[in-house]
N, C-alpha and C positions, 0 to 999 in steps of 0.2 A: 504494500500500500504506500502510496504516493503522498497522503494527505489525509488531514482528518477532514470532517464536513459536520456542517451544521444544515439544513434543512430550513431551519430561519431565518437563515441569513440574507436567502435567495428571496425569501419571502413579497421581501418588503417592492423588489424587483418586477414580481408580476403584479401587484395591486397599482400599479401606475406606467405597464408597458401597455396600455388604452390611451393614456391621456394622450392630450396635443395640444400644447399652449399654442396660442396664437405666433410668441417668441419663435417659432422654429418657423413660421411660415419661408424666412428667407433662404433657409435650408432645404425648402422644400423643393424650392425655385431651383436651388441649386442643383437639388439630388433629379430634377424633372430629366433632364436628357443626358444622362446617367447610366441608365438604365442598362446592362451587357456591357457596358465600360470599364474602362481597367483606371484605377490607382495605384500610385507605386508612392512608397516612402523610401527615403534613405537618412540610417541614422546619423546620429552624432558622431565624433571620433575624431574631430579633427586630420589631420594629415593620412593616416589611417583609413578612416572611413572615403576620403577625397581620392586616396588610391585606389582599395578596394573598388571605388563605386567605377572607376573607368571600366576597369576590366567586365563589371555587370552591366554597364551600359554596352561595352562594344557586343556582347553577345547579344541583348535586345534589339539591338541594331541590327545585327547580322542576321534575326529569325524575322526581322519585320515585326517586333514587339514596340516596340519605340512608337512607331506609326501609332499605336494603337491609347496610348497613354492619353488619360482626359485629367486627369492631376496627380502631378507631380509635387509630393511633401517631403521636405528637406529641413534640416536640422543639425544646427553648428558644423560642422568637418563634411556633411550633405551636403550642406548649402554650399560650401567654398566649390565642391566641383558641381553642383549644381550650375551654379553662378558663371565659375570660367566654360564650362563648356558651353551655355546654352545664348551666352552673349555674343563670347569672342566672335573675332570677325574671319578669326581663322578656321580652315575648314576641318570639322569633324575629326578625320581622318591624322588631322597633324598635332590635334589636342591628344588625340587617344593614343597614337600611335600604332606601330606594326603589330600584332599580334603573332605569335610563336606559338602553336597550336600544341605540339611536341614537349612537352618539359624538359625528355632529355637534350634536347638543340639550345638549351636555356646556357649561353657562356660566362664565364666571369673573364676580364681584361681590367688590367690598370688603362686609364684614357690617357693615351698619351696628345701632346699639344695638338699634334698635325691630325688629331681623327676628331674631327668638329660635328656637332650638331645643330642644324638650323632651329631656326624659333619653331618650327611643326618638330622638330624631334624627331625628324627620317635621316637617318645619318649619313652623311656624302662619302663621296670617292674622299680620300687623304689626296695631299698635293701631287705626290709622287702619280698620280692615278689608279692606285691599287686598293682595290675595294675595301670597305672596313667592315668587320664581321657585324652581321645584325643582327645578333642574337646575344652579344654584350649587354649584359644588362647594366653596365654602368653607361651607357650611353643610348640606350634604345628610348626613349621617350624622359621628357620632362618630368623632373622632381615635383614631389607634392608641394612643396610651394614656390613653384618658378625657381628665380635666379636669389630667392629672399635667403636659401639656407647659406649663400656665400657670407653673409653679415650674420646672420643669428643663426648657425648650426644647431645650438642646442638652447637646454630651457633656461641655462644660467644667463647665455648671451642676449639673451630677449626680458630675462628681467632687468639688466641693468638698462637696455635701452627705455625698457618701461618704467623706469623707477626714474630716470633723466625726464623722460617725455610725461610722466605725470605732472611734474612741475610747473614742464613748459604749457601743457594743458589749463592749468589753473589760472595762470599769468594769461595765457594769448586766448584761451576759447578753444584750441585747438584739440581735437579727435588721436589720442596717439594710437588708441585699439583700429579704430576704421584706419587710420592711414597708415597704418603697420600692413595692414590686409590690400590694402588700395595697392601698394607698392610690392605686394606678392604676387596679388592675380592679375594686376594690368601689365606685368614682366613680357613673359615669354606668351603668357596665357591669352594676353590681348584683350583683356574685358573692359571697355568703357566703365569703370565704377565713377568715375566723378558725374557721368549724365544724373537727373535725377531718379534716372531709373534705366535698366539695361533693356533694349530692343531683343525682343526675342524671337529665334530662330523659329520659331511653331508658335504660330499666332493662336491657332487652335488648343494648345496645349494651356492649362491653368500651372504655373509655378508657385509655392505656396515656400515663402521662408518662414519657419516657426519662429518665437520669442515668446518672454512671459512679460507681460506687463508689469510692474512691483512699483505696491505702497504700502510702508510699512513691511510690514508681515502677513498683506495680503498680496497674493498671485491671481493672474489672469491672462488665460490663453490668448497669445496673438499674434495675429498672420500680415506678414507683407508682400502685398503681392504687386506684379509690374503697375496694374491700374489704379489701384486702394489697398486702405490699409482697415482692419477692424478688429474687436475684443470676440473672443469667439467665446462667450460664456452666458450662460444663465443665470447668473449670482449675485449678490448685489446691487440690483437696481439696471443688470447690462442689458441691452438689444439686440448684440450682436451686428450692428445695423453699419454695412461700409462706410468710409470717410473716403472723401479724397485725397491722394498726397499732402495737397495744401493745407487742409485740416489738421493735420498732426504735424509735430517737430520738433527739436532737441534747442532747448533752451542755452541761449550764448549771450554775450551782450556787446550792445554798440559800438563805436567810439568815443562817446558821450558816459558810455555805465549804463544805459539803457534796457532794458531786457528785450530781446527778440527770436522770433522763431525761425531757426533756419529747415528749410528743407529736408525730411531724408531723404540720402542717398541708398545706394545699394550698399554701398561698402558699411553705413553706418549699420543696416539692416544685417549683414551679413556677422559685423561684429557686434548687435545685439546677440544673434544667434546663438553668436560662441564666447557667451561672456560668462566661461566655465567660473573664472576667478573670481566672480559678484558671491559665489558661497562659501570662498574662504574667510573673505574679508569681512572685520569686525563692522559692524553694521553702520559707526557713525563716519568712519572712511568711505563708504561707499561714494560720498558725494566728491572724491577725489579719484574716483577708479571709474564712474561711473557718469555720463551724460544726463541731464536731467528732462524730460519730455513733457509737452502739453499739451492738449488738444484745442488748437487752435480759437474754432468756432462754435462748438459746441461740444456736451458730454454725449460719451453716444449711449448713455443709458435714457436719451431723450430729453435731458432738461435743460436747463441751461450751460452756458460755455463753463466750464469744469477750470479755475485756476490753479488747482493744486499741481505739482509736481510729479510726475511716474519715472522710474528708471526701465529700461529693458536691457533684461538678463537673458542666458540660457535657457530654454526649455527643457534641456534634457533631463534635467531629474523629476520632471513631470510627465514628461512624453517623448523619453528618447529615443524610439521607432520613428517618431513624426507621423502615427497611425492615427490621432486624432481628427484631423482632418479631413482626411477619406472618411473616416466613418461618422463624422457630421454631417458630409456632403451624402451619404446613404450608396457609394460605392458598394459593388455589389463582387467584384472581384479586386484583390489585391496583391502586388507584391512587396515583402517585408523585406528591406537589407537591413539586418540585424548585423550592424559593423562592430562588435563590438573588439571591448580588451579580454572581455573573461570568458577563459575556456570552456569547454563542457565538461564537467567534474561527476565522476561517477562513483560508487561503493556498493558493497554489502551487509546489510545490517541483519542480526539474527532473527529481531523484532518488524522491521520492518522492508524486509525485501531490499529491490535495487533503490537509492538514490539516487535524483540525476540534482547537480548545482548548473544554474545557467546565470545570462545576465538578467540584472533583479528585473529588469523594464519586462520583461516576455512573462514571469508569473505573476506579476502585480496583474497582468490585465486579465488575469482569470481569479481575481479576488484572492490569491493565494500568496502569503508571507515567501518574499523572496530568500534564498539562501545560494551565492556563488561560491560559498566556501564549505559547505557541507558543515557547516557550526553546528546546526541542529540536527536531531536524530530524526525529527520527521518533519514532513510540508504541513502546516495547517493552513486554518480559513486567518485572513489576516483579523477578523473580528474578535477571535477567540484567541490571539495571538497576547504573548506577557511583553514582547518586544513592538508592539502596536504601535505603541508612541516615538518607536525611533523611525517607522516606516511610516508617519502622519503623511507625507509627502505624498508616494504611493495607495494608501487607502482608495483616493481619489479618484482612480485612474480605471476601475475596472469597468469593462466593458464585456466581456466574455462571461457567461456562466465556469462554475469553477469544476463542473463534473467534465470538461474539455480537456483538461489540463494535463491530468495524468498520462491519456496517450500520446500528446504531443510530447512528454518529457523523455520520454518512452520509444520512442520514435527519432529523438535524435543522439540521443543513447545507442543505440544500435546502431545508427549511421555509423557516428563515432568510432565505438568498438571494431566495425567492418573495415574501417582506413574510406569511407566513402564521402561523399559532399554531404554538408549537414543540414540539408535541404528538406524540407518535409510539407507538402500539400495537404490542407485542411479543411473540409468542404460543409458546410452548411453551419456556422457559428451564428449562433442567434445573438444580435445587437442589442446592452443592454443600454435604457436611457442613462444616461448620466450631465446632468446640469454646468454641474464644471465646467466639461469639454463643449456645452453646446453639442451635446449629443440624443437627438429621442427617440434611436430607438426603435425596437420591433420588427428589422429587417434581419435578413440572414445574407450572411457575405462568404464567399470563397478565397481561402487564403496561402499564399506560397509564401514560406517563414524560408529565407535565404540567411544561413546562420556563420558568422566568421569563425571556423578552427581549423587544424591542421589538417587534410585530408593524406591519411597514410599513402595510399596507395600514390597520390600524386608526390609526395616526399619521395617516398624511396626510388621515383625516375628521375629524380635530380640528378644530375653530375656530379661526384662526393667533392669537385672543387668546390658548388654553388656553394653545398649544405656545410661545408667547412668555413667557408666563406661569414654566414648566418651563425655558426657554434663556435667559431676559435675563440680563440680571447683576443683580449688587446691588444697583445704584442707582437701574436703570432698575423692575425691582420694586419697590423700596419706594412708586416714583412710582406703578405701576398695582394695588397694597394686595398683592402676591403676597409670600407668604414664599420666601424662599430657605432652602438644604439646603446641608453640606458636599460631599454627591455627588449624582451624576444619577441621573434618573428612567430607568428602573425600577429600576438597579440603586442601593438608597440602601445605604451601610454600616450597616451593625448595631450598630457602636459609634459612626460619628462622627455619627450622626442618627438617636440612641437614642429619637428620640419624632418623628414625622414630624406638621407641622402637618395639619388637616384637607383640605385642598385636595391634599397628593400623597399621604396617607392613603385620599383618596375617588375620584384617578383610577387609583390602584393598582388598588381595586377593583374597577373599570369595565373594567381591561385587563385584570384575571385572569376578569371575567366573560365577557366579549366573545370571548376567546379560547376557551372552553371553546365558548359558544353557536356561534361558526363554525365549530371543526374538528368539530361534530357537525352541521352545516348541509351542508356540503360533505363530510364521510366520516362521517357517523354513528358517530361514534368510541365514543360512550357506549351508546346503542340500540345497536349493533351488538355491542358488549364486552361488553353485560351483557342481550344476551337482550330488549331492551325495545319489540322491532317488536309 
């Protein structure tokens, strides 16, 4: 057994999956030509997740999935490739780069001067004329964050720029998180962030950057998207009700001392998304780490113009899938990049069978008390939970009935053990209302859970340079030209290896590609989920 259950829990779930505030009407609007359509999220993860996600976008690309996307939900280290790809002006192909189908054709080379790569990351003849191997993964496509790891390699080098730039912020008005990011993705990547917003390649597609809105100690889901921006909540007096750009904006002041609202940007938006560090910091700091926001011309919970002050932070420890969205809009298929850092953790217990530990965002959303480190001896209902109050965050978030849960845990457990992709299709999950998220609820969605861990079988076709490469230590890298990382491959921290060099940038890639191409090789997971025989 996977979990205890309470039966009352669920209760209170069906005495109000009838209702329908009028408040969702706009959601209705949304979910109307919906219908058979696909939502894709991608989670958080920073540099990580911005890898990963190339590699699962060029397969959707390659089955003609992409075509088919009616929103696109993105969330902190999502949004960055979100963002660079779907702006740049560069094409597709030179964003993502080559694909290496083979893992064993996957090489390691020190880059010497004369083997250059252009701003697409398709790598030329050397001057001499003699070809350069394209299957170097130190040169095959663009680092996760452009030419920015040259200055800030790691997480030391970026806090002292950030510790200088908080200053200068204080004094000038100026954005050090946005134009930290401004100057990563408009690099190599070519993204317009300074426009007030980025012209998108698929007009037809909806992009959706997560943030949380924050006052005080209270949270509030919210979306920015290329045309509006809005509070996506039921709670406190919200509507849910779009603003225009010009409506909302981050508080700076004149040359006079005057207060004024400037515009967002992308970039601002993009560094709400990933504004991991708003939950370290001691709370009366934050007005020094953090931009201050207003809504212009009015509150959108309806009444009048609103002067108080909001910060936006990260969403991800409220909805680090970036699932909430789709399932406001009543998306009736989905797929989930679950990018994360923590593995799938498995045991045996005499009392309670197999354990599986995953990342805590995937059982919160079946009401069930997370655990990625196998601390506790069993899964309960977070209601009945002694550690409730450390998970208050998560409570909020469930959306899935909890009797779900077990076989999907179950399911990637085996993958796992197999050495296979941890990919697991999930078909008919009943939507539960939840207010919070601006969610009501009572539809049933189909769902492809795409899960970051090591896939054995694709390991062991490495070249034992690659995987030597990935496991030496430090010394013994620096001797065979490989960079080293604070943490391991696949799972890199988000903060202590805030810029992943090209080389575990370009086999992140390969493994989030590989992974997608096999569990549709072996279960037509994709063809099969979306109709495509």
């Amino acid at each position: 057994m996977l979990y205890s259950q309470s039966k009352d829990f669920l209760s209170g779930f069906s005495a109000k999956k009838d209702q329908q505030a009028s408040s969702y009407d706009l959601f209705e609007q949304d979910g109307a030509d919906q219908a058979g359509k696909l939502g894709v999220c991608i989670s958080g993860g920073g540099s990580r997740s911005m890898a990963l996600a190339r590699g699962q976008m060029a397969v959707l690309r390659k089955y003609g999935i992409e075509e088919q996307i009616k929103d696109l939900s993105l969330v902190s280290g999502g949004a960055w490739f979100g963002v660079s790809y779907y702006s740049s002006e560069l094409d597709d192909r030179q964003i993502l780069g080559t694909l290496v189908e083979n893992p064993e054709e996957l090489t390691v080379g020190i880059e010497e001067e004369h083997l250059t790569c252009s701003k697409g990351c398709e790598v030329s003849d050397s001057d001499a004329g003699q070809p350069v191997n394209k299957s170097n993964l130190h040169v095959l496509t663009n680092s996760s964050l452009g030419n920015a790891h040259k200055e800030f390699s790691n997480l030391p080098g970026f806090l002292v720029s950030f510790v200088v730039g908080t200053f200068s912020r204080w004094l000038d008005g100026s954005h050090v998180w946005s134009e930290f990011l401004n100057q990563s993705l408009s690099g190599q990547f070519e993204a317009p962030l300074n426009n007030d917003f980025f012209v998108r390649k698929k007009a037809e597609m909806s992009i959706i950057i997560n943030a949380l809105l924050k006052k005080g100690e209270h949270y509030y889901p919210f979306e920015v998207l290329p045309e509006k921006v809005r509070v996506r909540s039921f709670i406190d007096g919200f509507k849910s009700e779009y603003l225009d750009h010009s409506e909302f904006g981050w508080v700076s002041r004149g040359e006079g001392g005057e207060e004024q609202l400037t515009l967002m940007r992308v970039q601002d938006a993009l560094a709400a998304s990933s504004a991991n560090y708003a939950n370290f910091v001691w709370g009366s700091l934050t007005y020094f780490v953090l931009p201050q926001f207003k809504f212009a011309l009015k509150n959108p919970g309806g009444g009048a113009k609103d002067d108080s002050s909001y910060q936006l932070i990260d969403s991800g420890f409220l909805d680090y899938l970036g699932i909430m969205p789709l399932l406001a809009r009543r998306s009736d298929r989905i797929i989930a990049f679950i990018n994360t850092d923590i593995p799938i953790i498995y045991k045996g217990t005499k009392e309670n069978g197999l354990l599986v530990g995953l990342e805590k965002a995937l059982p919160a959303l079946f009401g069930i008390q997370p655990d990625e480190k196998l601390i506790e001896e069993q899964y309960i209902l977070m209601k009945d939970s002694a550690r409730r109050k450390e998970f208050k965050a998560l409570t909020r978030g469930q959306v899935f009935e909890s009797d779900y849960y077990a076989w999907l845990a179950e399911q990637f457990m085996e993958k796992k053990a197999a050495g296979e992709p941890t990919i697991v299709l999930q078909k008919g999950l009943r939507v539960l209302k939840n207010d919070f998220h601006g969610i009501q609820g009572g539809h049933h969605v189909d769902v492809l859970w795409v899960y970051n861990d090591l896939p054995g079988k694709w390991w062991r076709r490495l070249d034992r340079t690659v995987r030597d490469c990935i496991e030496g230590n430090v010394i013994g890298n620096w001797f065979r030209g490989c960079y080293t990382t604070y943490t391991r491959f696949p799972h890199y921290s988000a903060i202590m290896d805030l810029h992943l060099p090209a080389f575990q940038a370009n086999l992140l890639f390969h493994q989030a590609s590989w992974a997608l191409e096999e569990a549709e090789r072996a279960e037509q997971v994709l063809s099969g989920f979306l109709g495509l025989h």
